[in-house]
N, C-alpha and C positions, 0 to 999 in steps of 0.2 A: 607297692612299687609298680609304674611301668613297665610292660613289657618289651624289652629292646632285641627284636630280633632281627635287624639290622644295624650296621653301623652310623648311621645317617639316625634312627631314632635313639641309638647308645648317646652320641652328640648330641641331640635335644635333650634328651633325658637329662644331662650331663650339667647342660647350661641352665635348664631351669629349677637343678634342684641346687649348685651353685647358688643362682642368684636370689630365693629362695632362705636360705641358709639353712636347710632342710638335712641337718646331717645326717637322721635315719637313709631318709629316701639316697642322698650321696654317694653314704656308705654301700647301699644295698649295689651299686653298677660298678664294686670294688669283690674282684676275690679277697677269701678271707685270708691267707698270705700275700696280697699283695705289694710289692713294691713302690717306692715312693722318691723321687729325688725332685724337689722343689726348689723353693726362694732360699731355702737355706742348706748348708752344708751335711746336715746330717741326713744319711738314709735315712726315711723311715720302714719299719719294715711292719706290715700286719695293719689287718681292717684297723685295730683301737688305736694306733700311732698315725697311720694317715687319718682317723674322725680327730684327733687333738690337732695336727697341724692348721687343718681348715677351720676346723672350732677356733683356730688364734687367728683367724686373719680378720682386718677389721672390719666393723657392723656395716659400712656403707660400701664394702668391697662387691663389685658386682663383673660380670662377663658383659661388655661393651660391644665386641663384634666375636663372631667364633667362626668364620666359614668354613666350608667342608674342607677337611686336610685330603692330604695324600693318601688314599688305601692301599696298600700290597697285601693283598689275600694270599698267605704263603700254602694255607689248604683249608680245607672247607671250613676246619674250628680252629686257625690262625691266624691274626692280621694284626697288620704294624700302620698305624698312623704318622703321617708326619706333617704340623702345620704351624698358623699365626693365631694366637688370640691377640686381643687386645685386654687385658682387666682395666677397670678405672676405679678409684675412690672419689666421689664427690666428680668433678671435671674433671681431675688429673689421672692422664689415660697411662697406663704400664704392658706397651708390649712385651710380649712373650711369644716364644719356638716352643709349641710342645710337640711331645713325640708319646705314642700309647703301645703296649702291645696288649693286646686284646684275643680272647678267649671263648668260644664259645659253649657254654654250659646249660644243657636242658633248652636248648632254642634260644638262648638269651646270650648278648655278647655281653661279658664284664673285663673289668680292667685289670691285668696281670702286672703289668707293669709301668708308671707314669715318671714322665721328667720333662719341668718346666725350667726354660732358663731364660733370662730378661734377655731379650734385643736391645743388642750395644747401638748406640749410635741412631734411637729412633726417639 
């Protein structure tokens, strides 16, 4: 895995092993408790429930735009993101609001907590 000791390469890191389908490397920028509220209703809770969420999304799902979200460094090893991806399958683009809260462990920021929810009306 990359080293993400910024939030700016946590986000690269993020998007290339997404698009990629790289679940090792994926998994690796996730605490092993981590939290999960996605595309669908169920928490997931734990590294092995979020690699199976992603492991189901389909083969030509890809990150189409990710610009830098919002940072609030709430202390030197806490921050909260909040932003827009775009995903797309094939043409068909599917915005998305996500929001991170993020951790920093051994130099390295990973994800504590993720929730994606689709943009109504885009």
């Amino acid at each position: 895995m990359n080293a993400t000791p910024t939030v700016e390469t946590l986000l690269s890191e993020w998007i290339a092993a997404f698009n990629a389908h790289d679940l090792d490397r994926h998994m690796a920028l996730y605490m092993e408790d981590a939290i999960l509220f996605g595309s669908v209703d169920e928490l997931q809770k734990g590294r092995a429930r979020i690699r199976d969420y992603f492991g189901g999304r389909p083969a030509g799902m890809r990150v189409a735009a990710y610009p830098m979200p919002e940072v609030r460094q709430l202390t030197s090893d806490v921050a909260v993101t909040s932003g827009h991806v775009i995903f797309a399958d094939g043409d068909k683009p599917s915005p998305y609001r996500m929001t991170w809260a993020l951790v920093k462990k051994n130099g390295d920021w990973k994800i504590a907590q993720h929730h994606g929810s689709p943009q109504f009306g885009k």
